[in-house]
N, C-alpha and C positions, 0 to 999 in steps of 0.2 A: 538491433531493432528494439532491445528491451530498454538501452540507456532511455532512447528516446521519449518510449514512454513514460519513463520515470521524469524528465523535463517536462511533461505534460501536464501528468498531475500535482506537477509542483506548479506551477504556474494555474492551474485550476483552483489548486487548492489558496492560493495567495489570494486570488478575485472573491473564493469563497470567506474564508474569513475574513476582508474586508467588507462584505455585505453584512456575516453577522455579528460584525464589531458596529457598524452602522447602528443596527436594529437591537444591540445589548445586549445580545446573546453568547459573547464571546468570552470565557472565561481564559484573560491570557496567561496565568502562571502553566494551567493546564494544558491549553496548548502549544506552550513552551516544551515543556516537557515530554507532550507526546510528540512535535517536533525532532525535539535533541532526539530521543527514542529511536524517529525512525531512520535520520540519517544514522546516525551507530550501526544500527541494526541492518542496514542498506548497503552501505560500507563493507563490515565482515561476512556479509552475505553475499553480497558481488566476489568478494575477494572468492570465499567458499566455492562459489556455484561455478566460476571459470575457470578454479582450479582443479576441481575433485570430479564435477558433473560436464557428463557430455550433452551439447544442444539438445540433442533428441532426448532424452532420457530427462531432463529440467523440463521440455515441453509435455511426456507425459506423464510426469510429477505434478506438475501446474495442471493440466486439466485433468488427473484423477481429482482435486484440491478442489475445482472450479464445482465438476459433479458430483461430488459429497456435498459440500456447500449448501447445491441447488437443490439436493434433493431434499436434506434437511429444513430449508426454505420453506420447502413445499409441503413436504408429508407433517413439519411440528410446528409451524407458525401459528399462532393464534387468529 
């Protein structure tokens, strides 16, 4: 289920930088490089998580991550 979503947001994110390359907001060297970034980092990360982490245990890693995140969101956002 998680590939999946990873095909999501890449296809999301394709539509999105072609709107702010439209509008000139698209710095492409740098989003090159956080590109390249995140496949690398997607990659040995995939490789990581299927080898070493059990489903259950990556799910409540991911949403301990999710509710840090949000609470921080909430209690120090300006």
């Amino acid at each position: 289920m998680e590939s999946q979503t990873l095909v999501i947001l890449f296809l999301i994110g394709i539509l999105a930088a072609c709107n702010y390359n439209k509008a000139g907001s698209l710095a492409i060297k740098y989003a090159m490089i956080l590109g390249n970034t995140f496949v690398i980092h997607g990659y040995f990360g995939s490789k990581f998580s299927l080898s070493f982490i059990s489903e259950a245990n990556l799910k409540k890693l991911f949403g301990s991550f999710m509710l840090i995140a949000a609470i921080k969101m909430i209690l120090f956002s300006k």
